[in-house]
N, C-alpha and C positions, 0 to 999 in steps of 0.2 A: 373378326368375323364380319358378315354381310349385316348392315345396319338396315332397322327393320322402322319402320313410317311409325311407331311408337316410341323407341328410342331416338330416334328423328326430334319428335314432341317434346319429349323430356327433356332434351339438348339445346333446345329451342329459347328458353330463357336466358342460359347459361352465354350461349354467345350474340344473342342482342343485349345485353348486358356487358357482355367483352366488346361489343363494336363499339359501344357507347364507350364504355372508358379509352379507345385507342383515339376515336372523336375528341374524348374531352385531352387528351395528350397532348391532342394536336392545338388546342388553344380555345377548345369549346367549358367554359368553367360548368360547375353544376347551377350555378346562379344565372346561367346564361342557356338555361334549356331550346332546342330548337322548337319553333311554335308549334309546327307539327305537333311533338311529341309531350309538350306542356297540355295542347289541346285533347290528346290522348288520356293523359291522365287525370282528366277530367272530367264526371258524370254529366251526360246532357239533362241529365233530369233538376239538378240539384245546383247543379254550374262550380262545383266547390271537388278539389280532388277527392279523389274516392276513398271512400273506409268499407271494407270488406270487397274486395271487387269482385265481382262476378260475371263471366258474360254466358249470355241467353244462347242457349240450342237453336241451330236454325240458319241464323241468321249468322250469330256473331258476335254481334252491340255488346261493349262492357256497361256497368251499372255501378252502385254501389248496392249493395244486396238489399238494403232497406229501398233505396229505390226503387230499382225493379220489385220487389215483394209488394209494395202500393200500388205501383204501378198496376199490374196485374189484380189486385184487386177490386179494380176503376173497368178495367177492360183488356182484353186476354191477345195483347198484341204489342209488339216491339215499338219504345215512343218514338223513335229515330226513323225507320222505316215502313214500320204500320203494319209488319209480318204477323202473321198470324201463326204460331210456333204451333207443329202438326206432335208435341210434346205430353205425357200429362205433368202434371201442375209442380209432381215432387221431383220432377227430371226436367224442368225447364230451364235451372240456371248451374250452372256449376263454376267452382271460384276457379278465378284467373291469377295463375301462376305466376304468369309472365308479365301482368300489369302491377300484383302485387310488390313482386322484385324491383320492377323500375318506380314506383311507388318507395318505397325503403332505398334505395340508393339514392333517388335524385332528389325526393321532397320532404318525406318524413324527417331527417337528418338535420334537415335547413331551417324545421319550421321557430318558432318563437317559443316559449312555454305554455305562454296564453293561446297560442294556437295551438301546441299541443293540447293544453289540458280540453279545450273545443274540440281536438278530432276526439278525445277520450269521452267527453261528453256524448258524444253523437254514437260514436262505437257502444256506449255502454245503450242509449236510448235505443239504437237500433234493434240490439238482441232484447231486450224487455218486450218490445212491439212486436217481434219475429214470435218470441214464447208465447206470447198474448194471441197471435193471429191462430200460432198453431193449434193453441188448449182450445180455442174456438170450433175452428173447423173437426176438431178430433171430438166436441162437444156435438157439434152438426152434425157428426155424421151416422 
């Protein structure tokens, strides 16, 4: 049948994911990420690849979700470009699939244990902070 702009989306992972592997066939190793794409999976906030990635309504800009979740609590505007997401607050960020994916294929895989057990660290300190912000605001309101 006729492929519709959401099945588009959902497909969207699946084959920059396959381009990367025919890339890496070709003589590109996972060790040898192109900078582009090492800088991609990268938080600008944080500078440390991303744990939970999220990107922001709007604009675009990926995050790490504890990222952007500070971030926005500082000031209600993308730190990369300074957009002001015309959003509210519980529709601002939704996780990113497709960074997730290339995140799990190309870094998580590679890391050390001690840098594993530091993304596990951060993943777990993030959702504490997230739980913590939200019982607040729902306390606030």
């Amino acid at each position: 049948g006729k492929l519709t702009m959401s099945g588009a989306m959902e497909m969207l992972p699946d084959l920059v994911v396959e381009r990367l592997r025919q890339h890496e066939r070709g003589g590109l190793t996972s060790s040898s990420l192109p900078s582009w794409l090492d800088a991609e999976l990268k938080c600008s906030v944080c500078i440390d690849y991303m744990v939970s990635p999220h990107v922001l309504t709007g604009c675009g800009h990926v995050f790490c979700l504890d990222c952007i979740d500070n971030a926005f609590c500082h000031t209600y505007r993308c730190p990369v470009c300074r957009a002001r997401p015309q959003a509210p607050r519980d529709l601002l960020f939704t996780p990113s699939v497709l960074t997730s994916r290339m995140l799990e294929e190309y870094v998580v895989h590679k890391l050390s244990t001690k840098e594993m057990l530091a993304r596990a660290a951060r993943e777990q300190l993030a959702q504490e902070a997230r739980e913590k912000r939200v019982k607040l605001s729902a306390e606030l309101a």
